[in-house]
KEVEX-512053 format. One record per atom (N, C-alpha, C): chain; atom name; y, x, z. Coordinates in Angstrom, 3 decimals. Layout:
N
ch; at; Y; X; Z
A; CA; Y; X; Z
...
//
This chain:
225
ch; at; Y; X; Z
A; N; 111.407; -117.322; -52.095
A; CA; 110.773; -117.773; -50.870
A; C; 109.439; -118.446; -51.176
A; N; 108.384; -118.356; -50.186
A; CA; 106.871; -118.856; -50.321
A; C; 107.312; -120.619; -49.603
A; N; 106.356; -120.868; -49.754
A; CA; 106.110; -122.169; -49.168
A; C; 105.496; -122.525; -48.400
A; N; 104.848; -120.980; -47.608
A; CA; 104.462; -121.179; -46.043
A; C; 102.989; -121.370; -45.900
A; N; 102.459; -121.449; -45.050
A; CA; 101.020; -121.886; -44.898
A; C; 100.961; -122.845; -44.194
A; N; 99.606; -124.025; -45.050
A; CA; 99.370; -124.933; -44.416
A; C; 97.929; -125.347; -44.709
A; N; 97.531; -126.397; -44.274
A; CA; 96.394; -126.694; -44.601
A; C; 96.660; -127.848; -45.559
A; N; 95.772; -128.426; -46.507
A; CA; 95.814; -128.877; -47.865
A; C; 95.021; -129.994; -47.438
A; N; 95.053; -131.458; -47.799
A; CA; 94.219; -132.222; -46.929
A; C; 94.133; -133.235; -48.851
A; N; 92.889; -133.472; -48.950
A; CA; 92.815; -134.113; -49.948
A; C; 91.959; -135.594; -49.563
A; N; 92.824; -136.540; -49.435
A; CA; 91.960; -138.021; -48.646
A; C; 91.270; -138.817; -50.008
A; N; 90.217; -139.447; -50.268
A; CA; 89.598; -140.455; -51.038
A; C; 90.443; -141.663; -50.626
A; N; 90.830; -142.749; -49.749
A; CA; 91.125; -143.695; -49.382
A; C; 92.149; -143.532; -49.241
A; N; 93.208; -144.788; -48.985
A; CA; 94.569; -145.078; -48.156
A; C; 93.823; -144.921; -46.810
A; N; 92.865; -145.593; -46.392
A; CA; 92.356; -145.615; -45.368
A; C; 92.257; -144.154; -44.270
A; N; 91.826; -143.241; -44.571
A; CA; 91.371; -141.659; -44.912
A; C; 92.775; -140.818; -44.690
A; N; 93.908; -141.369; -45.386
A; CA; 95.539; -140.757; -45.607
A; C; 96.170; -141.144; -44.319
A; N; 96.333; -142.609; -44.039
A; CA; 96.262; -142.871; -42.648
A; C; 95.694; -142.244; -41.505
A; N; 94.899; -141.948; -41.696
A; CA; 93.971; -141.393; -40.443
A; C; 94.524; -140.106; -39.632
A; N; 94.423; -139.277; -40.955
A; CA; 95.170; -138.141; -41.117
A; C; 96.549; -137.570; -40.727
A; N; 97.155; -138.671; -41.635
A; CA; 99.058; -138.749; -40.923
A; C; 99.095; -139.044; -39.669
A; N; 98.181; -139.690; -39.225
A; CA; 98.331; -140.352; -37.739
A; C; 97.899; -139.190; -36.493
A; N; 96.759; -138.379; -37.401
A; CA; 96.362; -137.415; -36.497
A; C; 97.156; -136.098; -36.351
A; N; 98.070; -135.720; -37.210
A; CA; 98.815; -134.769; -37.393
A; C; 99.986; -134.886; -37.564
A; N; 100.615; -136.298; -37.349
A; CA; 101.783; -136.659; -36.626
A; C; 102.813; -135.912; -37.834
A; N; 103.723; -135.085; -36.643
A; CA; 105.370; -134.871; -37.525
A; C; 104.925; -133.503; -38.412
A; N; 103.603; -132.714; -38.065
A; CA; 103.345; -131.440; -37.953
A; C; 102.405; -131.486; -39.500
A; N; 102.471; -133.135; -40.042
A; CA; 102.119; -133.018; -41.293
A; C; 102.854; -133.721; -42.406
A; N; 102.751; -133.889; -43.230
A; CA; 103.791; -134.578; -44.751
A; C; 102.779; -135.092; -45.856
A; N; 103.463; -136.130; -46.199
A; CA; 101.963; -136.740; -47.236
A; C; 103.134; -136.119; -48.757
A; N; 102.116; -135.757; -49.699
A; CA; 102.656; -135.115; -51.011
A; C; 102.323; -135.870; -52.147
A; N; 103.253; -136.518; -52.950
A; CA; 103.021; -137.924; -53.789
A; C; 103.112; -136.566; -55.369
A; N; 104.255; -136.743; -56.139
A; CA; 104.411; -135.614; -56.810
A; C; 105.298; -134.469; -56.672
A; N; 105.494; -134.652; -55.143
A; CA; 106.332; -132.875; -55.225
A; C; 107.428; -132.592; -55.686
A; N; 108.367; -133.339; -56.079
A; CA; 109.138; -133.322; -56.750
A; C; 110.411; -132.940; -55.265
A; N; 110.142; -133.885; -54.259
A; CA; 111.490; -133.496; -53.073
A; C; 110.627; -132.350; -52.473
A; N; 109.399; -132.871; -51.775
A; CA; 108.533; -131.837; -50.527
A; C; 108.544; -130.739; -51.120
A; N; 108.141; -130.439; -52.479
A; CA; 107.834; -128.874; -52.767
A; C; 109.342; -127.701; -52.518
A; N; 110.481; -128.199; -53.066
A; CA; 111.375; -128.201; -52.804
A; C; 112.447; -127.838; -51.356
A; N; 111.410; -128.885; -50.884
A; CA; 111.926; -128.770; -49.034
A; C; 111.429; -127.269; -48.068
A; N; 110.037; -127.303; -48.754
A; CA; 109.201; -126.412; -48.299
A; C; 109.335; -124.967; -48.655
A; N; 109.754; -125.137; -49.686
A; CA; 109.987; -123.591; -50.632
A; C; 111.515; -123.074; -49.794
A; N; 112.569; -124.150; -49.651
A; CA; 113.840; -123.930; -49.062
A; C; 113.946; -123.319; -47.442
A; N; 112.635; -124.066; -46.504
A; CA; 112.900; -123.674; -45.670
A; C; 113.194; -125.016; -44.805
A; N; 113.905; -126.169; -45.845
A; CA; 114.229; -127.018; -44.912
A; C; 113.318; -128.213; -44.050
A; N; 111.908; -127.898; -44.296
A; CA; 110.984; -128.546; -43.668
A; C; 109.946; -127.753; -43.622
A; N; 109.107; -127.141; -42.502
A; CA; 107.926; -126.698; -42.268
A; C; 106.815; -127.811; -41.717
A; N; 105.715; -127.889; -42.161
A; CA; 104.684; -128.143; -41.532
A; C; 103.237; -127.286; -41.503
A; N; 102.209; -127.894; -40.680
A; CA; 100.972; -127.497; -40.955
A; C; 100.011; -127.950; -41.800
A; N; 100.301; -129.490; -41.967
A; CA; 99.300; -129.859; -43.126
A; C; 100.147; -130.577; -44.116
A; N; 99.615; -130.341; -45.329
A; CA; 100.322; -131.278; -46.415
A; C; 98.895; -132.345; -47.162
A; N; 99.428; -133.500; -47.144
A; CA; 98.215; -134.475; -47.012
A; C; 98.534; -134.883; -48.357
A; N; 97.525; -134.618; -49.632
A; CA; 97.985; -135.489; -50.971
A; C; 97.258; -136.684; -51.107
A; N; 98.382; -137.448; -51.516
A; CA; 97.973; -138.762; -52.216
A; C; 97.363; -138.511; -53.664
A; N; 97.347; -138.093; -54.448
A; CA; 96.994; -137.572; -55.632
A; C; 95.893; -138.658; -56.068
A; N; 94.838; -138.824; -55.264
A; CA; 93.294; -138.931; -55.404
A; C; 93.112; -140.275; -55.038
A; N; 94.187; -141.488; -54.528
A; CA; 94.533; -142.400; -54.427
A; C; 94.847; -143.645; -55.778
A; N; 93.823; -143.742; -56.250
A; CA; 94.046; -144.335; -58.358
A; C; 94.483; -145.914; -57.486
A; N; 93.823; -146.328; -56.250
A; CA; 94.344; -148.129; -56.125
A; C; 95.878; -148.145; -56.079
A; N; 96.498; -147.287; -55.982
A; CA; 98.052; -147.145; -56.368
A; C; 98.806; -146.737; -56.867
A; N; 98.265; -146.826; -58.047
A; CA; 98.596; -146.459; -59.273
A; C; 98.368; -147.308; -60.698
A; N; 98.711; -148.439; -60.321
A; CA; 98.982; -149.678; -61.089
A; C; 100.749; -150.143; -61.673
A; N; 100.568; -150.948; -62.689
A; CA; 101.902; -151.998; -62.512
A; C; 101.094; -153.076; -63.167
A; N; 101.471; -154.253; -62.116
A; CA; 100.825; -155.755; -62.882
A; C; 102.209; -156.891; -61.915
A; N; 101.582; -157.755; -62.576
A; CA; 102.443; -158.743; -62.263
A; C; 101.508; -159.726; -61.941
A; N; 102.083; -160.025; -60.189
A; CA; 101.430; -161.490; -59.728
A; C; 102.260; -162.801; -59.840
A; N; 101.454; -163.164; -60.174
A; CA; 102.662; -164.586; -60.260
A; C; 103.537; -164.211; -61.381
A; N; 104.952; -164.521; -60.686
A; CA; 106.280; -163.953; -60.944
A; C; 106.878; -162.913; -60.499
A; N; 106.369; -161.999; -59.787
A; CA; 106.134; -160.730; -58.673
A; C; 105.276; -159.458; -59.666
A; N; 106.442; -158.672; -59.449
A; CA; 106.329; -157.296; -60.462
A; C; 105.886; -156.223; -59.281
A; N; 104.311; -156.159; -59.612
A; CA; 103.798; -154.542; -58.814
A; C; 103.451; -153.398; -59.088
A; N; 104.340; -152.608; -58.468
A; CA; 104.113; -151.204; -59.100
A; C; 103.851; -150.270; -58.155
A; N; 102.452; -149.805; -58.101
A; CA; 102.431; -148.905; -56.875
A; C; 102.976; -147.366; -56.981
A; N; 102.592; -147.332; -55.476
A; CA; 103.682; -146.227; -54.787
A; C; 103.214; -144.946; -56.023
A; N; 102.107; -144.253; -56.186
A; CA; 101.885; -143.631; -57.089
A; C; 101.984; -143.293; -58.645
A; N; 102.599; -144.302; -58.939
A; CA; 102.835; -144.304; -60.628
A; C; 103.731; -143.657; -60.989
A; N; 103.573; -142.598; -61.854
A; CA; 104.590; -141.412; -62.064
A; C; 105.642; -142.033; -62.886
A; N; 107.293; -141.836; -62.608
A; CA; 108.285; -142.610; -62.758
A; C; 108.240; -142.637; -64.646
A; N; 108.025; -141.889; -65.371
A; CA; 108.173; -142.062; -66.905
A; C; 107.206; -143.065; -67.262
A; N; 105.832; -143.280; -66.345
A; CA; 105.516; -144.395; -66.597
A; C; 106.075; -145.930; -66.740
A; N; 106.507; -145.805; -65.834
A; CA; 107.309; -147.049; -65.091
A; C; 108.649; -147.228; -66.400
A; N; 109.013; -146.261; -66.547
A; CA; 110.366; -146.477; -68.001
A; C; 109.850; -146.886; -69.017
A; N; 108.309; -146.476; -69.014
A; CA; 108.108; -146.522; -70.799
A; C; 106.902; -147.791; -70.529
A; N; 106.885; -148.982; -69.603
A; CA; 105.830; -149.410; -69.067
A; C; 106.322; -150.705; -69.521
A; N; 105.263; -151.742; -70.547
A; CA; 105.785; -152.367; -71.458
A; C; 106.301; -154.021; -70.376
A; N; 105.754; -154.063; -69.478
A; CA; 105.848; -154.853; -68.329
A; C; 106.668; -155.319; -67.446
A; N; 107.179; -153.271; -67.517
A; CA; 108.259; -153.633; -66.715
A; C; 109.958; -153.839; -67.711
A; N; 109.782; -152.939; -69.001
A; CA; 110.361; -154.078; -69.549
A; C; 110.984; -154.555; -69.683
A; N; 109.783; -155.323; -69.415
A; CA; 109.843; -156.735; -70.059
A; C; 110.628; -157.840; -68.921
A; N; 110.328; -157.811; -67.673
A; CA; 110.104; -158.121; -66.307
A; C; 111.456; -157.175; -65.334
A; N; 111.715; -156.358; -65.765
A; CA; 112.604; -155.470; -64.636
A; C; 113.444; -154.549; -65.620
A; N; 113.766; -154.865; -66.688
A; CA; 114.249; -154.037; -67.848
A; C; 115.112; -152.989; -67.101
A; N; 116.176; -153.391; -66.566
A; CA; 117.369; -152.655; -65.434
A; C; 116.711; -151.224; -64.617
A; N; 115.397; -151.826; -64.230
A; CA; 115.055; -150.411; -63.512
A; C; 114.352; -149.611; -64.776
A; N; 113.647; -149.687; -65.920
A; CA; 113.640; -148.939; -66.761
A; C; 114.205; -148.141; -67.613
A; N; 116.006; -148.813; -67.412
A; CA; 116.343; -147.822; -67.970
A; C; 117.497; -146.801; -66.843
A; N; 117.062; -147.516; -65.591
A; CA; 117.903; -146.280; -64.784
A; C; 116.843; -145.149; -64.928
A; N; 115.492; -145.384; -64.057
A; CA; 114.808; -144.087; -64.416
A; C; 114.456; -143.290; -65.681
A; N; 114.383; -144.241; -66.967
A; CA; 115.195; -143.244; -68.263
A; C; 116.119; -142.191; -68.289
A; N; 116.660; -142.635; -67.296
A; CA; 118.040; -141.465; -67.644
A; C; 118.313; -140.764; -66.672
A; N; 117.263; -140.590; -65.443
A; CA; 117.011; -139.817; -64.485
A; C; 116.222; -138.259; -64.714
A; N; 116.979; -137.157; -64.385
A; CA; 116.370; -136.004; -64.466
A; C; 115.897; -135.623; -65.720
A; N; 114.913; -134.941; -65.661
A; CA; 114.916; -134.922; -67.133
A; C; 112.801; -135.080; -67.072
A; N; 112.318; -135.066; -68.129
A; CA; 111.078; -135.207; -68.649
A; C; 109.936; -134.849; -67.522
A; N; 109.989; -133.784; -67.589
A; CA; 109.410; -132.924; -66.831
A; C; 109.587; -133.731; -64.960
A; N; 110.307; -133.863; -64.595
A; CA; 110.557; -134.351; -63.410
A; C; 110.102; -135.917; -63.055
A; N; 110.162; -136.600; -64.286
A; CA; 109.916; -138.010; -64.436
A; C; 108.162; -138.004; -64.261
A; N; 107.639; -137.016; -64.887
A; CA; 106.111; -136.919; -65.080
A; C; 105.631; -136.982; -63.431
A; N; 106.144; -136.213; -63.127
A; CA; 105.831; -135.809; -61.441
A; C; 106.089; -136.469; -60.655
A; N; 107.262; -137.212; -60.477
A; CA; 108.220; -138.202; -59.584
A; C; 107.568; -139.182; -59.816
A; N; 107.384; -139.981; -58.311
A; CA; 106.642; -141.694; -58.348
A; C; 107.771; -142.370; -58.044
A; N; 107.464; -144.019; -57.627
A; CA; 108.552; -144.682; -57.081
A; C; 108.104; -144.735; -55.713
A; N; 107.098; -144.459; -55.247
A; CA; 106.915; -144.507; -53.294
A; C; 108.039; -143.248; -52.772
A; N; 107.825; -141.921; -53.736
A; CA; 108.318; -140.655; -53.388
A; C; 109.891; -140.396; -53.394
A; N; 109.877; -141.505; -54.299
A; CA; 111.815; -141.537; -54.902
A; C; 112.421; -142.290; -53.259
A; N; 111.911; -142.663; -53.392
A; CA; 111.987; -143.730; -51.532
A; C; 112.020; -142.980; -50.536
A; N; 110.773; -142.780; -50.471
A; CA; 109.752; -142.209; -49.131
A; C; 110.697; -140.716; -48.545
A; N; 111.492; -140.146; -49.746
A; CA; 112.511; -138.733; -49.311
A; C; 113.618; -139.218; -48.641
A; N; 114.190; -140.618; -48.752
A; CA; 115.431; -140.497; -48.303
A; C; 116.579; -140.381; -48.797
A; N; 116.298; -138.917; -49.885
A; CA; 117.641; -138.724; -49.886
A; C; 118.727; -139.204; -50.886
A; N; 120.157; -138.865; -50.250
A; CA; 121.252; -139.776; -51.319
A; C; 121.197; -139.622; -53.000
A; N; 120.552; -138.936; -53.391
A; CA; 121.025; -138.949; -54.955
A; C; 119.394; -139.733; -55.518
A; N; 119.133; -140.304; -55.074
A; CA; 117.534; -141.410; -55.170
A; C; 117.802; -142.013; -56.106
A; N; 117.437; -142.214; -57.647
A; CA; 117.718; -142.990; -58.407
A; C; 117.782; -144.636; -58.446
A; N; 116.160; -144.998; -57.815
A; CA; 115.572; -145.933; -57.753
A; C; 116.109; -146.835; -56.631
A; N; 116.338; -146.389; -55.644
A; CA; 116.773; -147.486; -54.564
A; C; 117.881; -148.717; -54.867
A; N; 119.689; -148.183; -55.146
A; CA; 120.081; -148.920; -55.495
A; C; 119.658; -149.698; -56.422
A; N; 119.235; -149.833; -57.382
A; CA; 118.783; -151.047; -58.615
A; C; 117.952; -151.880; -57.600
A; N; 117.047; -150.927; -56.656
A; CA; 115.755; -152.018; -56.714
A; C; 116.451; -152.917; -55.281
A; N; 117.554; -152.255; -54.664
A; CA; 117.971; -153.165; -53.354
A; C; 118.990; -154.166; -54.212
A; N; 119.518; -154.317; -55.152
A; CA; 120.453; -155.015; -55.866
A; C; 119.309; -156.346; -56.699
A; N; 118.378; -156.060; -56.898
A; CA; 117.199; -157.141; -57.090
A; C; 116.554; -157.075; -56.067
A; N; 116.687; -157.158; -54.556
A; CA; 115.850; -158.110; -53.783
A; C; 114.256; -157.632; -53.583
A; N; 114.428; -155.845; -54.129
A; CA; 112.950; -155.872; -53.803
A; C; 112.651; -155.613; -52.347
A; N; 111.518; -155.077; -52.516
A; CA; 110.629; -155.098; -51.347
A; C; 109.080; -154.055; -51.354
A; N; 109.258; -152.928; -50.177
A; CA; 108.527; -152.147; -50.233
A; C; 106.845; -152.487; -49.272
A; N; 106.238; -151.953; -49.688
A; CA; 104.765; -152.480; -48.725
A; C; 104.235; -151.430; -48.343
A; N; 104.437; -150.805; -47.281
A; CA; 104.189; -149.689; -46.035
A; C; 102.635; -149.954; -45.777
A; N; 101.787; -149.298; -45.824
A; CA; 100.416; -148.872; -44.993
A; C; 100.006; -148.057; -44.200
A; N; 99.620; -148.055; -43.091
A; CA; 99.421; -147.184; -42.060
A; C; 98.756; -147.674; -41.215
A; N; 98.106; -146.973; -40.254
A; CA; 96.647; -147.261; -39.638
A; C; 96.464; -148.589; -38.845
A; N; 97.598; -149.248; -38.494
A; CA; 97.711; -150.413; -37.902
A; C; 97.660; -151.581; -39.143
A; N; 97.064; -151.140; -40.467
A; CA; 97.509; -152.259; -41.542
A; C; 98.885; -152.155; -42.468
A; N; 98.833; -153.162; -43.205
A; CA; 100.401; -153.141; -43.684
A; C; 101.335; -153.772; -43.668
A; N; 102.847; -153.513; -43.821
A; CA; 103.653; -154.327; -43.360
A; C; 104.690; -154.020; -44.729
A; N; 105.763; -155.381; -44.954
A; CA; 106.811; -155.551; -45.862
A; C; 108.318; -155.143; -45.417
A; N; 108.544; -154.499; -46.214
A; CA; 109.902; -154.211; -45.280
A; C; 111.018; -154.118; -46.812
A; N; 112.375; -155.181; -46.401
A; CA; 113.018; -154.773; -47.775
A; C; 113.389; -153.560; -47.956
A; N; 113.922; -153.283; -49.648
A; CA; 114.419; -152.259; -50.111
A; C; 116.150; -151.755; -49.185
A; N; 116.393; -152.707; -48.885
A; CA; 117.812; -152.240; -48.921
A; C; 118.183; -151.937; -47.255
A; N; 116.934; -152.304; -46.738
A; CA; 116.602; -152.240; -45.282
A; C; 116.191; -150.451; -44.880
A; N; 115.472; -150.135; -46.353
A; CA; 114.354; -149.054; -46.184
A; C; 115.272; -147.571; -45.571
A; N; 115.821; -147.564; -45.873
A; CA; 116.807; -145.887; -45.816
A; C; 117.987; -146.588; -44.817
A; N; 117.809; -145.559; -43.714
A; CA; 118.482; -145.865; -42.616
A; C; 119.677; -144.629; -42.627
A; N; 119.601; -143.652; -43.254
A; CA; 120.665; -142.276; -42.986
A; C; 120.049; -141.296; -43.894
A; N; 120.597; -140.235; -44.460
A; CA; 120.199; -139.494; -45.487
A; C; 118.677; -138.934; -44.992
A; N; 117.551; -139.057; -45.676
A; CA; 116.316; -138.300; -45.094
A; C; 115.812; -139.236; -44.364
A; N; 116.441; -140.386; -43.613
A; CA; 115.606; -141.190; -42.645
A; C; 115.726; -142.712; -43.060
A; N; 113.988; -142.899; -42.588
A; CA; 113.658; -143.962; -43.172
A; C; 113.311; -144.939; -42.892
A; N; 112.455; -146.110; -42.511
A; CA; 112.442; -146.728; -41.433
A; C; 110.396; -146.556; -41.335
A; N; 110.122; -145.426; -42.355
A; CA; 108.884; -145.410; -42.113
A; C; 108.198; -144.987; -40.625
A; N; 107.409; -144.749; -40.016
A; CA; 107.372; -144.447; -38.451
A; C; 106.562; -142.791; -38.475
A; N; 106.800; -142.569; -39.571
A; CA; 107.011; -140.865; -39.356
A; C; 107.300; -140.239; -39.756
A; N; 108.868; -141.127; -40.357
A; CA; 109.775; -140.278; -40.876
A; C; 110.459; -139.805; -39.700
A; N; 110.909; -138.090; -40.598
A; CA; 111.905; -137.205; -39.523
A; C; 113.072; -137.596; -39.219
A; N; 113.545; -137.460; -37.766
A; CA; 114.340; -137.947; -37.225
A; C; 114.815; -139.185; -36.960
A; N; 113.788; -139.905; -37.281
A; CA; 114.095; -141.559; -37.045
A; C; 113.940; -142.292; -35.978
A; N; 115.232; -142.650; -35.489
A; CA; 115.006; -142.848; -34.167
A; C; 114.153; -143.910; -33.669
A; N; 113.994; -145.216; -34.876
A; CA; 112.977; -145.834; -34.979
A; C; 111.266; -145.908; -34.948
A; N; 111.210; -144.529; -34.678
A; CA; 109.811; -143.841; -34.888
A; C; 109.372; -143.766; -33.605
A; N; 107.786; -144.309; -33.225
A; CA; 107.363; -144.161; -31.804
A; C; 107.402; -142.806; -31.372
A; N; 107.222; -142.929; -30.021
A; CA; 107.282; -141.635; -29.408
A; C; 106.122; -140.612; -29.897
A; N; 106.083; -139.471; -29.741
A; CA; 104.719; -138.607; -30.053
A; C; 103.593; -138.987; -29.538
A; N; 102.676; -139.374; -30.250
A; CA; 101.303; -139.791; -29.936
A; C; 101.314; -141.261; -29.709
A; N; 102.168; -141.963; -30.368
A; CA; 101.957; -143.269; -31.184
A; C; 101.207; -143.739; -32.304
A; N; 101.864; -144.729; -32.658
A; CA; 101.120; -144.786; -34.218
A; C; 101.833; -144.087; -35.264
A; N; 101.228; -143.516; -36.059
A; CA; 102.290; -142.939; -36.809
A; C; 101.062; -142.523; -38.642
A; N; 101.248; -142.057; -39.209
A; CA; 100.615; -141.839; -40.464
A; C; 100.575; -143.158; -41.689
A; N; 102.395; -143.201; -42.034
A; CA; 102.352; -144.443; -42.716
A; C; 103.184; -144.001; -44.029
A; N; 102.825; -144.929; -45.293
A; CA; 103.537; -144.452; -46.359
A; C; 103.164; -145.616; -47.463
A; N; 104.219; -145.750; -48.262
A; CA; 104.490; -146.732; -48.827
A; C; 103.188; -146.751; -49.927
A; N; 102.910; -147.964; -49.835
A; CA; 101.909; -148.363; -51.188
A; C; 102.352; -149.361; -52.620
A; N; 103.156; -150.232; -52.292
A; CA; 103.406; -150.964; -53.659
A; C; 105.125; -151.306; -53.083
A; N; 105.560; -151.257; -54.231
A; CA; 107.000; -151.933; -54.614
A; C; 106.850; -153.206; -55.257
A; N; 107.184; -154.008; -54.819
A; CA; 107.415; -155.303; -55.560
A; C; 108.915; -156.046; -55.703
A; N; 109.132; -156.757; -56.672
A; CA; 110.472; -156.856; -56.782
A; C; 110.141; -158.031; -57.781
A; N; 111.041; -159.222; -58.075
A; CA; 110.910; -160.258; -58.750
A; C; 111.322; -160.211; -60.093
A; N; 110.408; -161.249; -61.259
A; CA; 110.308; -160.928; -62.478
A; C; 112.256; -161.255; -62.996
A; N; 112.926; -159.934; -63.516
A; CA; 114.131; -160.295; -64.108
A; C; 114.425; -159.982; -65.425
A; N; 113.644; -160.687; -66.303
A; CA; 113.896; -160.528; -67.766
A; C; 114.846; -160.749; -68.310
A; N; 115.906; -160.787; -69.483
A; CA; 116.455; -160.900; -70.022
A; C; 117.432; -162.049; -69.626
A; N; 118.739; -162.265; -69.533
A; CA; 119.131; -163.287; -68.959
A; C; 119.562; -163.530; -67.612
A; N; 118.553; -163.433; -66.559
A; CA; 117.946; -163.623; -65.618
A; C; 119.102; -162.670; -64.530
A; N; 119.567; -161.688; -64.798
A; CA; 120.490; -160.849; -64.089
A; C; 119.665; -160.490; -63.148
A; N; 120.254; -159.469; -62.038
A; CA; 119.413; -158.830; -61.351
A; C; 119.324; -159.598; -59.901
A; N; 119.922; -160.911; -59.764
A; CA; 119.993; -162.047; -58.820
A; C; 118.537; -162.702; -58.422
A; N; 117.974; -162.936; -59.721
A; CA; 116.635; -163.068; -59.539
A; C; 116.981; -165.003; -59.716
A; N; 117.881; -164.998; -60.699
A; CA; 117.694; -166.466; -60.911
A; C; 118.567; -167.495; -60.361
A; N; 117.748; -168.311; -59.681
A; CA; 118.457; -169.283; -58.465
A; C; 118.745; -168.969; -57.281
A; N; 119.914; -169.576; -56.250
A; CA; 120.253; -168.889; -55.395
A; C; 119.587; -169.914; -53.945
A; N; 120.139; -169.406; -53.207
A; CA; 118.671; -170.101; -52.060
A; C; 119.484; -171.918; -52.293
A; N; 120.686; -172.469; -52.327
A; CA; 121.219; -173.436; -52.673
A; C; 121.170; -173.894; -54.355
A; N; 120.339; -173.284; -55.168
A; CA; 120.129; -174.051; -56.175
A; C; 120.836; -173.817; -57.730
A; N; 121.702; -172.672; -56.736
A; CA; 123.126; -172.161; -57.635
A; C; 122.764; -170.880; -58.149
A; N; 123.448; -170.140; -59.507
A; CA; 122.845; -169.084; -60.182
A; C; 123.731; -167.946; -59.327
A; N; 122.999; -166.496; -59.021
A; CA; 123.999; -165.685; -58.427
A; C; 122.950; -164.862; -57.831
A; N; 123.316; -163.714; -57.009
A; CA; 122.790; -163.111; -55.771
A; C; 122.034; -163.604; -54.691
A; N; 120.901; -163.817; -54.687
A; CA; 120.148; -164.118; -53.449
A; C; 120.335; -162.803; -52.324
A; N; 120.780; -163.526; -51.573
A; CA; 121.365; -162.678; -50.281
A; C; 120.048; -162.256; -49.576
A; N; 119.188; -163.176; -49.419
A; CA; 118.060; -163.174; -48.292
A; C; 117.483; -161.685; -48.427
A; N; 116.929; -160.869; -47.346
A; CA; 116.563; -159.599; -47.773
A; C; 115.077; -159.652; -48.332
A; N; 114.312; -160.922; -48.451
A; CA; 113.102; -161.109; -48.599
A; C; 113.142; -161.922; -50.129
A; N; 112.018; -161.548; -50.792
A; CA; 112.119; -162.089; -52.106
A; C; 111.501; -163.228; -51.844
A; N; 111.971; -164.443; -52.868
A; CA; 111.140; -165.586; -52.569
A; C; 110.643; -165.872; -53.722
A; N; 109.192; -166.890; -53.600
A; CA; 108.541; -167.275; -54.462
A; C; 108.420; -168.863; -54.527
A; N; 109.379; -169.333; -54.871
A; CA; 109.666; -171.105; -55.233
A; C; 109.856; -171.137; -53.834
A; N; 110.312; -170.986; -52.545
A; CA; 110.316; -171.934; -51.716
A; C; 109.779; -170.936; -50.161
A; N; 109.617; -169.880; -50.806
A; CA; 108.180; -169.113; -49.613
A; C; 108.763; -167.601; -49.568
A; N; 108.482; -166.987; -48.618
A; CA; 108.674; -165.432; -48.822
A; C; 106.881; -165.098; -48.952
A; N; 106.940; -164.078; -50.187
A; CA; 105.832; -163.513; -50.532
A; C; 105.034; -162.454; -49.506
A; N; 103.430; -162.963; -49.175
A; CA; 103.475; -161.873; -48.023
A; C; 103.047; -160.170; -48.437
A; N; 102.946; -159.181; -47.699
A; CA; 102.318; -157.913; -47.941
A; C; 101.150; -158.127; -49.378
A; N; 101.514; -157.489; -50.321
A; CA; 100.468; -157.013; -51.245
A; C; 98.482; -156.754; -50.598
A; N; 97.937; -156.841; -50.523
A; CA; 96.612; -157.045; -49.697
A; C; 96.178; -157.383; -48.475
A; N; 97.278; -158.448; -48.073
A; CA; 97.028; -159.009; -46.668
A; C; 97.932; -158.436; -45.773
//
């Protein structure tokens, strides 16, 4: 099977990617590395008209650490992220789940926005990162917004992004819509530290329940405002 015809949309900006998703609604798909969409498309089980790549997007395609706050944007191809001395150091647990995810070849291609952003149940990355308290940072033409990990995936394929398919959470047609994840952040859990993230909101070692990560006292806001 082909993979259909569409139009190929290559944006410079997040700014630009937004615009785009927003203008072409359900009838387009943003393409991180291809690893689910190419897949979907070749199957049959998703058609569109435009496929919008992030590719050309380098501001998200970092891992640094603020503070005590581990960022890794949506674009960083997942073997990075395993073999990424930072994370480590800082998130050891999720380095070696995506180690042992798929194989080589798939890791090269696969990001952590995309491992998300599909939905679907066999997602490597989600459980670890909802079991540490992370937290995803959504951009789309209205700005950006924080939304936790364990919040993010509402039903297999659906997401709580606002143009993901079938989400009933999603404005009506000709809303806002053209949004997609830019940074993962999740709190520093080195060695020791368990995937609790330390202290518990009472002072005590364990699971921080709260769905928001905290920073001494504060919930951390959106990655660039």
């Amino acid at each position: 099977m082909s993979f259909g015809r569409f139009n190929y949309h290559q944006p410079e900006t997040t700014a630009e990617a937004c615009t785009l998703g927003q203008k072409y609604g359900r009838k387009s798909a943003y393409l991180a590395g291809g690893t689910e969409l190419l897949v979907d498309l070749r199957s049959g089980r998703k058609q569109v008209c435009h496929v919008i790549s992030l590719g050309g997007l380098d501001e998200l395609k970092h891992i640094t650490m603020e503070g005590d706050i581990l960022c890794i944007g949506a674009l960083v191809p997942l073997s990075e992220i395993a073999e990424s001395e930072i994370v480590k150091t800082h998130f050891p647990a999720l380095s070696e789940v995506i180690g042992t995810m798929a194989g080589r070849q798939i890791r090269n291609l696969g990001t952590m926005g995309g491992n998300f952003c599909c939905g679907v149940p066999c997602s490597d990355t989600p459980p670890i990162s909802c079991a540490a308290n992370a937290e995803i940072v959504l951009t789309g033409p209205e700005g950006r917004r924080t939304v936790a990990a364990r919040e993010f995936v509402l039903a297999p394929r659906v997401t709580v992004r606002r143009d993901s398919h079938r989400n009933s959470h999603s404005p009506p047609t000709g809303r806002i819509r053209g949004e997609f994840s830019a940074v993962f952040t999740a709190p520093g859990l080195g060695p020791g530290r368990g995937l609790g993230g330390g202290l518990g909101p009472h002072g005590k070692r364990g699971h921080h329940r709260s769905p928001h990560l905290s920073r001494r006292g504060g919930s951390r806001p959106a990655a660039g405002g």
